[in-house]
N, C-alpha and C positions, 0 to 999 in steps of 0.2 A: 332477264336483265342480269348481266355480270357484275360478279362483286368486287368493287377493285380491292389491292393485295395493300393490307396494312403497312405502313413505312415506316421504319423506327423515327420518331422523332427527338434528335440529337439533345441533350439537356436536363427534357421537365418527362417524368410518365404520362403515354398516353390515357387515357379518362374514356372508358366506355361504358355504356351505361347493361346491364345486366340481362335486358332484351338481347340486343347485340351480340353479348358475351356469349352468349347459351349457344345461339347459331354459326359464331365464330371460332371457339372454344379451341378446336383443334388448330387452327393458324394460330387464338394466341399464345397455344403454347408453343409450337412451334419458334413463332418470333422472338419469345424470351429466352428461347434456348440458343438459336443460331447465334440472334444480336444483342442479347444482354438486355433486353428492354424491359422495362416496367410498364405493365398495363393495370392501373387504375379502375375498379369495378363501380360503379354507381348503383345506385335506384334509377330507375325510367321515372323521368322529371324532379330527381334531385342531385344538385351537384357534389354532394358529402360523398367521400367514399367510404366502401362499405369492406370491399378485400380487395385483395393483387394478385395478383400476377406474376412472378417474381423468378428469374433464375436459378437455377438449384443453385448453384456456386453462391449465391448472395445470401441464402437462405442457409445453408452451410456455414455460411461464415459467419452471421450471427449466432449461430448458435456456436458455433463454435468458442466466438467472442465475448460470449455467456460462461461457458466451463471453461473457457483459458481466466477470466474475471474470478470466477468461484477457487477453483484450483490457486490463484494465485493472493489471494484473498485468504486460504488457506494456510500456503506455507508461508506468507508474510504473519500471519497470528502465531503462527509456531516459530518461527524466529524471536518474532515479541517477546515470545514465552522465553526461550533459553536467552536472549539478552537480560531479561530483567532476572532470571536464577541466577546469570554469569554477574550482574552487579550486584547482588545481593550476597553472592557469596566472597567478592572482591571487597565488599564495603564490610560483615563480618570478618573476613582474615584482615583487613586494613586496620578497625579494631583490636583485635587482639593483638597485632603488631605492636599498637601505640602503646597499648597497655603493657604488655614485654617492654617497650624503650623507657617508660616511664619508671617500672617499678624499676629496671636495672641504674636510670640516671640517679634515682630518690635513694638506690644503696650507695651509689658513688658519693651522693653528696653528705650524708650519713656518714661516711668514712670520712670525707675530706672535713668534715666537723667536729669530728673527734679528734684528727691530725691538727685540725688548724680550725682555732676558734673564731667565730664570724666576726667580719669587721674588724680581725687587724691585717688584713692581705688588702689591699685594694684592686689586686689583680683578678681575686674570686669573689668580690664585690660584684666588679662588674657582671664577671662570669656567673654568676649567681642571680641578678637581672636580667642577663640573657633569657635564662632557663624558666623565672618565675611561670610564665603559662603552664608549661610542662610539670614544675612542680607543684599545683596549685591546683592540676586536674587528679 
């Protein structure tokens, strides 16, 4: 009796059960190579599957899908890494900035204290609430 020629079926993997597979073995590698199909392996009277069948190209690209994942999962932590040096060393020089603007504004107003005693200008009144934060750190 002839065995008729497995058909891809469009969609879902074929489901063959592991009897089948063994004497079939060579057409189903065949069919996954020519038309991309997934063949489905069972137990003989169970429907769970057990392996596949699978196109090399598919099989490929998992894995490949795997080390492009790893690989980029990589240089994403290593970026992390130099973003978080590059704002730590922008947040240090930003400090020592403040600190420079501070001590230089605290001699300005030092001088301008010595020049002109506090509270008879109303103009460095104000100007002197402006600055309070700044002088006060």
């Amino acid at each position: 009796m002839a065995v008729p020629a497995l058909t891809p079926d469009a969609g879902r993997p074929r489901s063959v059960p592991l009897r089948e597979a063994r004497t079939r073995f060579t057409q189903l590698v065949a069919l996954a190579e020519l038309t991309d199909t997934v063949t489905v392996l069972t137990r003989d009277g169970d429907p769970r599957p057990v392996a596949a069948i699978v196109p090399a190209a598919a099989a490929r690209t998992a894995a490949q899908a795997r080390a492009d994942a790893d690989r980029l999962a990589a240089v994403t932590a290593g970026w992390a890494r130099r973003l978080d040096e590059a704002h730590r060393r922008g947040a240090q020089r930003h400090a020592a900035e403040l600190r420079a603007v501070t001590a230089a504004l605290a001699e300005a107003w030092a001088e301008l204290d010595r020049r002109v005693p506090p509270g008879t200008d109303p103009a460095l009144a104000r100007l002197r609430a402006a600055h309070t934060d700044l002088l006060a750190g």
